[in-house]
C-alpha positions in Angstrom: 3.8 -31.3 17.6 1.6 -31.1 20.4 -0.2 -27.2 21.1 1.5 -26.0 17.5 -0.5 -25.1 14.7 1.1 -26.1 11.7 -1.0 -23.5 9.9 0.4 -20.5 11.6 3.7 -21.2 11.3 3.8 -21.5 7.5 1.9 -18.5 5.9 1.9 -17.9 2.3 2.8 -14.4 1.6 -0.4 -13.7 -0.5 -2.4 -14.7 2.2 0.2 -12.6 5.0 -0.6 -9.6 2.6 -4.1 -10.2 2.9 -4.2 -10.5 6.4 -1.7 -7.9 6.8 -4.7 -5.4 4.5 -2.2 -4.9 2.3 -4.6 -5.4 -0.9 -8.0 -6.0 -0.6 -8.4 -9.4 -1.5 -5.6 -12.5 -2.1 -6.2 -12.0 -6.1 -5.4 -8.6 -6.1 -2.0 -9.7 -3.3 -0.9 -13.0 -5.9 -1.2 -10.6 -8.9 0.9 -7.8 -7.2 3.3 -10.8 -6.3 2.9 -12.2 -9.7 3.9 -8.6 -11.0 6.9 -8.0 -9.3 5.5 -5.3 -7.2 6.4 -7.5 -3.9 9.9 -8.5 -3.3 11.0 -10.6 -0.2 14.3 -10.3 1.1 15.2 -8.2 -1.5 13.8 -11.4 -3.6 11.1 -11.6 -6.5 9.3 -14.4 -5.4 6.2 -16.3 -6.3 2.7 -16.2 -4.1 3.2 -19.5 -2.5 6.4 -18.2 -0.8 5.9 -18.7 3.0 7.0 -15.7 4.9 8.2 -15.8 8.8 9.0 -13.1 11.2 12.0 -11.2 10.6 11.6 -11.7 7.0 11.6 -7.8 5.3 8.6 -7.2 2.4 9.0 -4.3 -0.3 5.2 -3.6 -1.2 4.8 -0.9 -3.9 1.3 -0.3 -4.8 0.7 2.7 -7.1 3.0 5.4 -6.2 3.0 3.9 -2.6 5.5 2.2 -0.9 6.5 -0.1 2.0 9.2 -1.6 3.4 8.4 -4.0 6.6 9.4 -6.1 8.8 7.2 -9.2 9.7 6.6 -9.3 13.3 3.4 -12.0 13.1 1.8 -14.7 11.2 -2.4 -14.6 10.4 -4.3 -16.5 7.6 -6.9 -15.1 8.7 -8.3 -11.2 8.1 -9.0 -9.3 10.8 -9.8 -6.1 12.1 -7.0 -3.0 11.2 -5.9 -2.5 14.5 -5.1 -6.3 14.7 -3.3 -6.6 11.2 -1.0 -3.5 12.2 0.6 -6.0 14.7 2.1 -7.9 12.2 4.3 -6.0 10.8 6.2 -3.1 11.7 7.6 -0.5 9.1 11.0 0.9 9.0 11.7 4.4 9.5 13.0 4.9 6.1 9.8 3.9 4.6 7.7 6.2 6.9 9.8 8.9 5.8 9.6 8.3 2.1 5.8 7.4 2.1 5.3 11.3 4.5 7.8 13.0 1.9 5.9 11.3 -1.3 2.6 12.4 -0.1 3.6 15.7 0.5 5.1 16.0 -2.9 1.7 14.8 -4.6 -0.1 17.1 -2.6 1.6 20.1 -3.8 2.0 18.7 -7.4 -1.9 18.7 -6.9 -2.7 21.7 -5.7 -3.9 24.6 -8.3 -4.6 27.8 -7.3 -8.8 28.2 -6.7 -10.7 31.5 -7.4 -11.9 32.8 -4.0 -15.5 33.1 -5.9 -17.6 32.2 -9.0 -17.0 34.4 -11.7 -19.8 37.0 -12.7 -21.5 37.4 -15.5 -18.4 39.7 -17.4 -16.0 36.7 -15.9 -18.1 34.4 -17.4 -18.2 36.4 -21.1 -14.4 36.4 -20.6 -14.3 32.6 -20.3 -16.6 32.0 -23.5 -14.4 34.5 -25.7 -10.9 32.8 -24.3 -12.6 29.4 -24.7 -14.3 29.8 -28.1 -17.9 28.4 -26.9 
């Protein structure tokens, strides 16, 4: 095939996930895979699976998750404005990721004293704390 690189039309998905930033290196991509924290097509698959355009990924990492399109191929890793070209996340998963975050923010969120406490605020906390 003359002008086609053979390379870029068959990507593994650890290496897409890669390229894509994803995870930060293929191990940690091939052990998410391995994990069954990846799912293509609604598919657990294995790292060697080549992924095309069109193809929809399910990433969860941590309490984060994606669900995307494939729009481009790369084996190799580039800069992040070049790796958000190829893919393209559905609107569902933007507004689950926005509503997650803002439900661990407020889980995380304590109420602060405006000040430190003074010396009596600081007997109080010895006697309440037995030191």
């Amino acid at each position: 095939m003359a002008g086609v690189n053979l390379e870029e039309t068959r990507v593994r998905l650890d290496k897409w996930l890669w390229a894509a930033r994803f995870f930060k290196t293929r191990a940690l991509a091939t052990e998410a895979i391995s994990g069954g924290k990846v799912h293509l097509n609604g598919a657990r698959i294995k790292p060697a699976r080549p992924v095309n355009p069109g193809d929809r990924v399910r990433i969860r990492k941590g309490e984060i998750e994606w669900d995307v399109d494939v729009v481009g191929l790369s084996v190799k890793r580039g800069p992040a404005k070049e790796a958000v070209t190829l893919y393209r996340e559905t609107e569902e998963s933007v507004a689950n990721r926005e509503r997650s975050a803002e439900e661990r923010r407020l889980l995380r969120t304590s109420p602060q004293p405006d000040r430190r406490p003074d010396k009596r605020g600081r007997r109080q906390i010895r006697s309440f704390t037995g030191r």
